[in-house]
C-alpha positions as CSV (number, residue, x, y, z in Angstrom):
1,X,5.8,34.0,-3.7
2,X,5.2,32.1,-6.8
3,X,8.4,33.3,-8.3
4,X,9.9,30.6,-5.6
5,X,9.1,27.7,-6.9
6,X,9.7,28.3,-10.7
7,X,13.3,28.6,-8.6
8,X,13.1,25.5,-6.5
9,X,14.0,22.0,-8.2
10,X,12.0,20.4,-5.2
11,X,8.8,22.3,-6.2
12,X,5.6,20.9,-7.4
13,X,5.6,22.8,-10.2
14,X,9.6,20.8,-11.4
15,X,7.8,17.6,-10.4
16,X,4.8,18.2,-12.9
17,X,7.6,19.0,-15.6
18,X,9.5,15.9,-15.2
19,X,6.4,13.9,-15.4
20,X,5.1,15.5,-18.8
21,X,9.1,14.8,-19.9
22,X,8.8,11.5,-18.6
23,X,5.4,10.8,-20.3
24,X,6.8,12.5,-23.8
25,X,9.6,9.7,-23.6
26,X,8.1,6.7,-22.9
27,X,5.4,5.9,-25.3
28,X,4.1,3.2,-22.2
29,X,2.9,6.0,-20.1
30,X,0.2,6.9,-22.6
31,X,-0.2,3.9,-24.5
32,X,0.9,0.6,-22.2
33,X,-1.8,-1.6,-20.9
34,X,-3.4,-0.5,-17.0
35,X,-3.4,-3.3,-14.7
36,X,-4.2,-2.0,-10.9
37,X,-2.4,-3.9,-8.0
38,X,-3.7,-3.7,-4.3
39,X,-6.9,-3.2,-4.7
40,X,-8.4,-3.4,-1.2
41,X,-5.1,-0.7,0.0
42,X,-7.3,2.7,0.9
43,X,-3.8,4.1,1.5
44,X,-1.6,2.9,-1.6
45,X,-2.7,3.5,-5.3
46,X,-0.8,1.2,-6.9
47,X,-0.6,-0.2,-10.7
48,X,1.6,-1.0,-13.5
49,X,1.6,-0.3,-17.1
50,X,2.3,-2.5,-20.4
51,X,3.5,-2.5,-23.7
52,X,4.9,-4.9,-25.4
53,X,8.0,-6.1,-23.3
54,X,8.1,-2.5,-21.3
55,X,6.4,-2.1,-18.0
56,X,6.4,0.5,-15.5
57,X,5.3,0.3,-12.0
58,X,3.6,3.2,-9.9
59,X,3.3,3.4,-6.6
60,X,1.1,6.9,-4.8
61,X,0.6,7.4,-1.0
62,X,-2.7,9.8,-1.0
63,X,-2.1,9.7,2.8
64,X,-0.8,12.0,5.8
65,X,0.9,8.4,6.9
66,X,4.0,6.3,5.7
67,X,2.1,3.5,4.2
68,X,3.9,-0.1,4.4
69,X,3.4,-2.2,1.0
70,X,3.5,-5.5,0.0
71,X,4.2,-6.3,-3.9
72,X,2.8,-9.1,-5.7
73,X,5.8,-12.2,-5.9
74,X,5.8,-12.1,-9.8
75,X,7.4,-8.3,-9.8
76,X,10.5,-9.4,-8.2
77,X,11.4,-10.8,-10.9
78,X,12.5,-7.9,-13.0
79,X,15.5,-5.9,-12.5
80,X,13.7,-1.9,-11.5
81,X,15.1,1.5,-12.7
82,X,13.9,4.3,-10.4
83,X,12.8,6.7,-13.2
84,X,11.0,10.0,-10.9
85,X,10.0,10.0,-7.2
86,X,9.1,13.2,-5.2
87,X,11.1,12.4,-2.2
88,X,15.2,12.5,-2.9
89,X,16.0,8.7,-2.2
90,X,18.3,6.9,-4.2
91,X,18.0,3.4,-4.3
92,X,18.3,0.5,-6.8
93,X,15.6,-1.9,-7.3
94,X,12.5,-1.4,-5.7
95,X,12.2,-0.2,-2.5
96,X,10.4,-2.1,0.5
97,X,10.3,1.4,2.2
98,X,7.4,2.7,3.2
99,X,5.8,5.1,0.9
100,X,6.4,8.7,2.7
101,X,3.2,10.9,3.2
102,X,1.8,11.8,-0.2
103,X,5.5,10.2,-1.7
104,X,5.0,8.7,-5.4
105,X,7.9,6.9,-7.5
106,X,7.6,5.2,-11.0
107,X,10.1,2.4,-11.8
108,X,11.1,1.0,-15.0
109,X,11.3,-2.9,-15.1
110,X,13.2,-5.0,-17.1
């Protein structure tokens, strides 16, 4: 059964691999500056990260629910690079989706 999802690009396990690639090429994952947005959101764990004129934005839904979000006005400013999400959605910019059940995405902005 395990077997499977070494096999399947959709798996967990190819998820967890493109996040320890993603966190080997961007020094900002390890090293960039925490600030947490939407505090009071039980559903949404939201927050971006810093360094130097980098940021990246991550947005988790912990929940069985789509969870609607609301950004702060001073991130639509910068131009947004999808850079990994665990539900196949292309889009440019950031999304106003709702965050699927248990659906995370990290965005590069600019």
């Amino acid at each position: 059964m395990q077997k499977k999802a070494y096999n399947d690009p959709n798996s967990i396990f190819h998820f967890y691999k493109k996040l320890i690639q993603l966190r080997k090429e961007h020094e900002i994952v390890v090293y960039g500056r925490f600030e947490l947005l939407l505090p009071d959101d039980e559903r949404i764990f939201a927050y971006t990260r810093s360094l130097e004129e980098e940021k990246l934005l991550v947005l988790c839904n912990f929940k069985e629910e789509q969870a609607p979000y609301t950004f702060p006005e001073e991130l639509h400013a910068y131009a947004a690079t999808k850079l990994i999400g665990n539900y196949d959605q292309e889009e440019e910019g950031i999304s106003s989706k709702p965050l699927q059940p248990y659906e995370c995405r990290v965005y590069h902005l600019k």
